[in-house]
N, C-alpha and C positions, 0 to 999 in steps of 0.2 A: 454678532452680525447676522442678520436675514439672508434666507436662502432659499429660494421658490423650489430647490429640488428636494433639500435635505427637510423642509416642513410638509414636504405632502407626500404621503405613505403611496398611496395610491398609484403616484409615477412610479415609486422606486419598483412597486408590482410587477408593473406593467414592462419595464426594464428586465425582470428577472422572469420572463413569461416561457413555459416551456420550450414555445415553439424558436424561441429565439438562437437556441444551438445550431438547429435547422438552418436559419436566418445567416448564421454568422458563419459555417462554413460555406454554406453559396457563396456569403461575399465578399469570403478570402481567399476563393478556389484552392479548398486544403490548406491557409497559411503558404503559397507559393512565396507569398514576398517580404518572408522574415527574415533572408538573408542580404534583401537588396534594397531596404529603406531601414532607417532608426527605430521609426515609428509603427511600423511594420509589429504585430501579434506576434507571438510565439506560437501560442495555441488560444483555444477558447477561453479559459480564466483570463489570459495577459488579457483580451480585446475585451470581455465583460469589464474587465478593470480600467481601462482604458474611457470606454464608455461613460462607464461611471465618475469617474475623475472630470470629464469634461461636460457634462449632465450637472454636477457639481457647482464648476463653473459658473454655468451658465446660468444655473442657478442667482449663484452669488453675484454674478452682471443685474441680472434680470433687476434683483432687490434693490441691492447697494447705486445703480444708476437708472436703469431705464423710468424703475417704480419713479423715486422720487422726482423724475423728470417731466410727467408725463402729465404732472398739471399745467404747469411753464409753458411745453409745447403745443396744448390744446388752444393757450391764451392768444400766445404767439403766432403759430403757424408759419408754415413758408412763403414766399414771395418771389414774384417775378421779377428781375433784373437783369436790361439787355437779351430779354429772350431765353434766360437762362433762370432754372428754381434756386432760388436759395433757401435752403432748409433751416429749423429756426437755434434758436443757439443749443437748446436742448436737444435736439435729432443730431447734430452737429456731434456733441458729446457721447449721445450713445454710439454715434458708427466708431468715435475713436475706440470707446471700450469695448466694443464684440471683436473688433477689428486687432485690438492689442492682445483680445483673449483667446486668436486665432478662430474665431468661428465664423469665418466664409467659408464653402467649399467643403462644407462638412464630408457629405456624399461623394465627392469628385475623387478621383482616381489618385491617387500617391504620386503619379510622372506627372499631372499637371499641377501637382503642389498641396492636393483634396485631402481629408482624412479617411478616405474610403469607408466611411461608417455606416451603417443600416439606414434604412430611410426611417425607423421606427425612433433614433436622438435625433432624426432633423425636425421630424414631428415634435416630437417632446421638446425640444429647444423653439420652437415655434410655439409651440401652448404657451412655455413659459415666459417667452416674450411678450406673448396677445395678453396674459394676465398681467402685465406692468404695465403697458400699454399696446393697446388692440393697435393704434395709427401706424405707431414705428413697426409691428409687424407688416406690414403692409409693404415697407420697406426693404428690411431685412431677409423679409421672407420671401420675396421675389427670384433673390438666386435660385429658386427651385426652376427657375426658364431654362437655368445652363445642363437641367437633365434632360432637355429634349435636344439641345446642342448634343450634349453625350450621346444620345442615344439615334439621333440622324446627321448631324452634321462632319464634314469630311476632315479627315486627321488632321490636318493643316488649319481648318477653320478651330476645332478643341486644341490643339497646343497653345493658337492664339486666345481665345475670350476665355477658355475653360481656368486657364491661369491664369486670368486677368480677374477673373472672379474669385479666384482664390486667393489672391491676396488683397481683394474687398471692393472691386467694380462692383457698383449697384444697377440691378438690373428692372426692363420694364417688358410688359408685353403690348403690342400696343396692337386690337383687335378691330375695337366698336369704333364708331364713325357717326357724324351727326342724323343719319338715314341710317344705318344700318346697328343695330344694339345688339339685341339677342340673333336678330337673322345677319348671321354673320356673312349668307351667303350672297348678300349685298352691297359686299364692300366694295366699292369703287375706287379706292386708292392705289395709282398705276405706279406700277417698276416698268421702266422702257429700260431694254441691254443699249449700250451707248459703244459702239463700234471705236469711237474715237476716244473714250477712255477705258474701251475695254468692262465696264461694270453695270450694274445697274442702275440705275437713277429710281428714286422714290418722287412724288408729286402727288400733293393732296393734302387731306383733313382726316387727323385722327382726333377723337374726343371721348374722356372719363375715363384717360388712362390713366391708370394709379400708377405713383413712382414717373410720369412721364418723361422727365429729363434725366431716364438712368443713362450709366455711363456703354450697355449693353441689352438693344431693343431685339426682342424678335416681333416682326411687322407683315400681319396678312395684307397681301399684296396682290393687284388682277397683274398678271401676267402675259396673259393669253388677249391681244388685241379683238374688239367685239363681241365677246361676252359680257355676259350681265349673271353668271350663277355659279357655283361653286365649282366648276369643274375649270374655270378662270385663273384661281386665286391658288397662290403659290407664298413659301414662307421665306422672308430675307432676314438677317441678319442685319441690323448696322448700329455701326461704329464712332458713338458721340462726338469723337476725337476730330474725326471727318468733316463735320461740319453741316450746314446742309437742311438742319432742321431747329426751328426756334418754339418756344414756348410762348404763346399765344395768351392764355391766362391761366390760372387755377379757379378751378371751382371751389365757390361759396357753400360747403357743406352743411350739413345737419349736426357732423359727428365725422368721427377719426380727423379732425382738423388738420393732426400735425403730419400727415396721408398728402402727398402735393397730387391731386386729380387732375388732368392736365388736357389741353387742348393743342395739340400738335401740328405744324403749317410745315411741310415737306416741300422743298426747293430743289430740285434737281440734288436731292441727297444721295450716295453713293451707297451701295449696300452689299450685299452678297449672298447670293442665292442660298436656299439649306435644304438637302437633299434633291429629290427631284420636282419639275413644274409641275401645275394640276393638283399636285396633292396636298397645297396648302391647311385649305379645312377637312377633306377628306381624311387626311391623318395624323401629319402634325401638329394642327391647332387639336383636335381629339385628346393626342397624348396633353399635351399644356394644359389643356382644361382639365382633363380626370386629376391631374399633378395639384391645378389650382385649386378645385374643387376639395380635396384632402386638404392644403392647408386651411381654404375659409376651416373646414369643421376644426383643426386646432386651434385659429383664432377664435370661435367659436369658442370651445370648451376653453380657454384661456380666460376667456372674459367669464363663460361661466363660473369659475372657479375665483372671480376676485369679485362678482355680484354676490357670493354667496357667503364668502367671507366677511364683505362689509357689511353684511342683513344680521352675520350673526355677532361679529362684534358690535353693531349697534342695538340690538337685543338683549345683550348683556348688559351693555351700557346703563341702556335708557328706565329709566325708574317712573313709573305709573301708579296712583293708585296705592303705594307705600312696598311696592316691587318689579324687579325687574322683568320686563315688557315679555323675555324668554316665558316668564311664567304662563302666560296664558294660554291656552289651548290653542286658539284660534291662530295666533302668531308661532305655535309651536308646531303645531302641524303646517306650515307653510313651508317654517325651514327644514322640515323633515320631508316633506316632496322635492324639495329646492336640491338638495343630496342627493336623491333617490335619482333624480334628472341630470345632477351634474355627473356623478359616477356610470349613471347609464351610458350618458352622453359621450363617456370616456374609453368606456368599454368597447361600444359601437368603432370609435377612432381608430383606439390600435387593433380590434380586432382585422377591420380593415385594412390598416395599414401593412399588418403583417400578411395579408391577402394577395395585396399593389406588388410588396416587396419581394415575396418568391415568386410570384409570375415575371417580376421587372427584372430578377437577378437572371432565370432560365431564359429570357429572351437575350439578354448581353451572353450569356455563355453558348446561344447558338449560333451568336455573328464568329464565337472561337474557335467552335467545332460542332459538329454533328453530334444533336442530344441522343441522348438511348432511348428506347421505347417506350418504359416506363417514365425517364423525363419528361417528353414530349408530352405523357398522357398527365402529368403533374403540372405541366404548366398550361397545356387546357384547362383542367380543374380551377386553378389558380386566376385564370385568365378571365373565367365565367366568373368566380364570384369577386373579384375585383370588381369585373363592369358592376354588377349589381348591388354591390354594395355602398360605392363612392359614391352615387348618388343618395344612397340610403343617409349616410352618415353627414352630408353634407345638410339631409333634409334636417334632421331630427336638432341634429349638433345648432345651429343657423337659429330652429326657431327656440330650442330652447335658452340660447344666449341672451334671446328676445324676453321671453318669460319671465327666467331670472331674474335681468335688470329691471323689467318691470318691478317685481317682487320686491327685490330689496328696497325699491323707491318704496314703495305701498310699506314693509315694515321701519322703513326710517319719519315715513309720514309725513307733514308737512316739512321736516328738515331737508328730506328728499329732493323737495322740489327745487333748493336752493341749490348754489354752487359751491355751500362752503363744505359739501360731502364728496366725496367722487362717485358716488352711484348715478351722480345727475349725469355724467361725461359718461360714465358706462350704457346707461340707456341709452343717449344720442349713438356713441359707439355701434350699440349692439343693432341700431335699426337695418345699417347697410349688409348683413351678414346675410338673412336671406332675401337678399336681393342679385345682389355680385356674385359673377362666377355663375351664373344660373341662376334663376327666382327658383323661389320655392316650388311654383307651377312647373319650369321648366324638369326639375328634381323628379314631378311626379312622373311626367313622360318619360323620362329615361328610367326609369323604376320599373315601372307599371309591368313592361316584357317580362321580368324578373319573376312576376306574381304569377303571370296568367302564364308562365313554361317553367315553372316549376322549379328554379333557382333556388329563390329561398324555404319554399318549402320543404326539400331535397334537407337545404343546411339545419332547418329548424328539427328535421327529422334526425340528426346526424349528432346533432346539439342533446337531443332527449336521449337517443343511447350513451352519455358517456357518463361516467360515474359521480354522484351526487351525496355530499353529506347526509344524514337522515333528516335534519330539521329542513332541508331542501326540496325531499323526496315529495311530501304535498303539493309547493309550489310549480316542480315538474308535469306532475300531475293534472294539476290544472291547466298548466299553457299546451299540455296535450289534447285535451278536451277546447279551449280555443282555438285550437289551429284545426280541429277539425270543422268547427263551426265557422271559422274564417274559409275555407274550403268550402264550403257549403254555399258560401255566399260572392266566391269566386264562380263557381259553377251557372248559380243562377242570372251572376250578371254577364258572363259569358253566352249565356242562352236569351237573352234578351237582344244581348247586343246583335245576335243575329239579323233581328229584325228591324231594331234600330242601332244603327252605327254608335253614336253618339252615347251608347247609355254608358259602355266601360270609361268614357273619358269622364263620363259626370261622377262614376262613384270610385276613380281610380285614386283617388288620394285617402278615398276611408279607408281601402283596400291595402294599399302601400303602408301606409300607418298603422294600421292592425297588424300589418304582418312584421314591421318595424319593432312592435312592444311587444313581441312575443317575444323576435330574437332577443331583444336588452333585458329583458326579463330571465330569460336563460344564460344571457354573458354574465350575468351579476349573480344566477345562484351557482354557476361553475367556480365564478371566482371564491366565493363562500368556504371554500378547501381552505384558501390559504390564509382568510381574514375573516372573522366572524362579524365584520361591519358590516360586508356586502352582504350577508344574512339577512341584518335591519332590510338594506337597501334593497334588497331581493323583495320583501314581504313587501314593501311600501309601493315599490313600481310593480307586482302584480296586481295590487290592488287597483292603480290607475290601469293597468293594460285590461281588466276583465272589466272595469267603467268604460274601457274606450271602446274596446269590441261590442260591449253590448248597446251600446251606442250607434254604434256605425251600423250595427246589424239590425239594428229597430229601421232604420233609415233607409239601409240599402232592398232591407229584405219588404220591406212598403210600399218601395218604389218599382212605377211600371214603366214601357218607354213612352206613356204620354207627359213624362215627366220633360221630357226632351223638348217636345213643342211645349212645353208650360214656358221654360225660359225663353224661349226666342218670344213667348209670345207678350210675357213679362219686358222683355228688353224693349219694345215694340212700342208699347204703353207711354215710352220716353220721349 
């Protein structure tokens, strides 16, 4: 039997990663609760083991159902009925089996039914689903909404949905609107409090909500009568069971088909407030998003990792010329970048993850008690390079799924383009990834602060003192001598943009990205300790990261701020 966890080394890595002890006592506070649930750790081995066992699993779902499903679903898709999605027989099939093999609620607390496990298996359980198929993750992987329930919602609203998701309500977020997409702060869709049933009512148009008819919405809502901007909008909870809101259509995708994209008509639906008014987008929708954002990049690296697979099992395959197609350079070095990008891509994920996840644990343990000094100063730490990094991982992960699926289409060749391979669905797949949850553009703006205060520079520097195999020590070396040339060329667009605003926006994304292939470049020769893959992988992505910088550095360092009036004056031309 197939098993997406037990054939790829790489997770099981990242599963055994030092910092993960760190990880698992935060979020057993000491093993407190080994005497008051079954399931409950003993100590560190029980819950690694634990982990593992269901990492396993999940594995074995992934292969044994979701995979084989996930052409059926693409064909199929769901459908509207009475206002209501019906999902296609295959989606159908896989909610029963994640759902029999207990994996909703992975993260959620033991009293509402959750496995209280790190957020680093819910990642990893998301990869491996986006690798059978990207659509049904989209699904699945939606319960990540019930950690902002967790994490703002009042004890009575969590005993309600938190357990309802735990034993397999699927859930939606429901944001964008036919006006309002990325500028969230335009949502116009009203919750009025209703004196006479005591609740909120919803009223309005939500549009290109994935999962739309989950059984468990959180819905940015204007609140505040006569506003038009973000200090309006407030976050409701509501409850499918209630009534109140129908499904309008699915959208006609490109790709993730078996994904129900949904068009939402709100009727006096009933809902319930989640935390307090005003801070809808200011900080709720914030946390949801950084949460969403982390899974795209597992869907992401999921699809990576099954574009990559079918490029090199069809290169073994394929016979050219009186040998196999692997043999040739040109097709061999493609799959040898293809790795180098998917492990990168990987590395970036959990490094981040495990970032999100001890900032996320210190912020629940100071709603318990007053942190200590040093806490406090651990979860700033944690706090800063989370922000900077999610979007980091979101970028890279996103476009490289794009890449890949290209890639493997280009080494399957004209068989590619058909349907009788799955790399055809993987590309359609992989397009919506840097788009959703943020574009790729939106990625750089949130980044960009990162570069120019010294965030990542601080980590890159922090990354280069830790201890390095000797076959490594060169490639060290060298991303030390880029980071100071990347530095150089922070400075000078800093200094321009003095005069003209506009120049840091035009070269923030070489900027962002140079500083992106340094770090992967040093996640991949640290890992090199425990695998001498990442070795390969390490040599192969410095070589694209010193092509990239010196690239970006020809460009940026050429460029004046009459660059600035060139475009407008180019757009102009139209």
């Amino acid at each position: 039997m197939a098993n997406f966890f037990l054939d790829n080394k790489d997770l099981q890595y990242h599963l055994e990663h030092p910092l993960m002890q760190k990880i698992v006592e935060l979020k057993e506070r000491g093993f407190r609760e080994k005497d008051l649930y079954d399931t409950a750790p003993q100590n560190y081995e029980d819950a690694m083991d634990s982990y593992r066992r269901v990492m396993e699993l999940t594995g074995e779902v992934c292969a044994d159902v979701i995979a084989p499903n996930a052409e059926g679903v693409d064909k199929e898709g769901p459908r509207v009925v009475n206002g209501r999605v019906e999902y296609a027989s295959g989606t159908v099939e896989n909610m029963k089996a994640v759902n029999s093999a207990g994996l909703s609620g992975l993260t959620l607390p033991r009293r509402f039914g959750g496995s209280n496990f790190p957020l680093i298996c819910f990642v990893m359980a998301n990869e491996m689903v986006a690798r059978a198929d990207a659509s049904f993750e989209n699904i699945w992987g939606l319960q990540d909404c019930a950690e902002t329930l967790n994490e703002f919602a009042s004890e009575e609203q969590k005993m309600k949905y938190l357990s309802w998701v735990c034993q397999g309500a699927t859930c939606a977020m429901d944001l964008t609107e036919p006006d309002a997409g990325s500028d969230l702060g335009a949502v116009m869709l009203k919750a009025t409090w209703s004196e006479e049933k005591q609740t909120w009512l919803l009223n309005g148009v939500k549009r290109f909500i994935t999962n739309g008819d989950g059984e468990v919405s959180l819905v940015l809502a204007r609140t505040e009568e006569g506003t038009t901007d973000a200090r309006g909008l407030s976050m409701l909870v509501y409850d499918k069971r209630n009534g109140g809101m129908k499904v309008r259509r699915i959208e006609n995708k490109l790709g993730i088909k078996g994904s129900p994209t949904c068009e939402l008509v709100f009727t006096d639906a009933p809902a319930e407030l989640v935390g307090d008014r005003k801070m809808g987008l200011i900080k709720y929708v914030m946390s949801l998003m950084n949460a969403a954002r982390l899974g795209i990049g597992a869907q992401s690296v999921g699809l990576c990792e099954a574009a990559y697979r079918e490029a090199l099992k069809y290169a073994h395959e394929r016979q050219q010329f009186g040998k196999d197609i692997i043999k040739f350079p040109a097709l061999s070095e493609m799959l040898t970048n293809m790795r180098a990008r998917l492990h990168g891509a990987r590395a970036l994920l959990y490094e981040t993850s495990r970032f999100v996840e001890i900032y996320k644990q210190y912020t629940h343990i100071s709603h318990e008690r007053s942190l200590e000094g040093e806490e406090r100063q651990e979860m700033k730490f944690y706090n800063r390079l989370a922000d900077g990094f999610t979007p980091l991982v979101k970028l890279f992960a996103s476009e490289y799924a794009n890449s890949l699926a290209y890639d493997a289409i280009q080494i399957h060749g004209g068989s590619g383009f058909m349907k009788d391979y799955p790399c055809e669905r993987l590309y359609r797949d992989a397009r919506i990834m840097n788009i959703y949850e943020g574009t790729s553009q939106l990625q750089v703006v949130a980044a960009i602060n990162a570069v120019t205060k010294g965030t990542y520079m601080e980590q890159i520097v922090r990354y280069e003192a830790l201890e390095y195999v000797e076959a490594m020590q060169p490639i060290v070396e060298k991303m030390k001598a880029l980071r100071m040339r990347v530095e150089a060329m922070i400075n000078y667009v800093e200094s321009v943009n003095k005069e003209f605003p506009q120049f840091k926006d035009l070269h923030a994304r070489r900027l962002v990205e140079s500083v992106g292939h340094i770090i992967i470049t040093l996640l991949l020769a640290q890992q090199a300790k425990a695998d001498e893959q990442y070795a390969a992988d390490a040599k192969v992505f410095a070589k694209l990261t010193e092509a990239y910088v010196a690239s970006a550095e020809t460009y940026v360092m050429n460029s004046t701020g009459e660059d600035v009036a060139l475009m407008s004056e180019v757009q102009e031309q139209y």
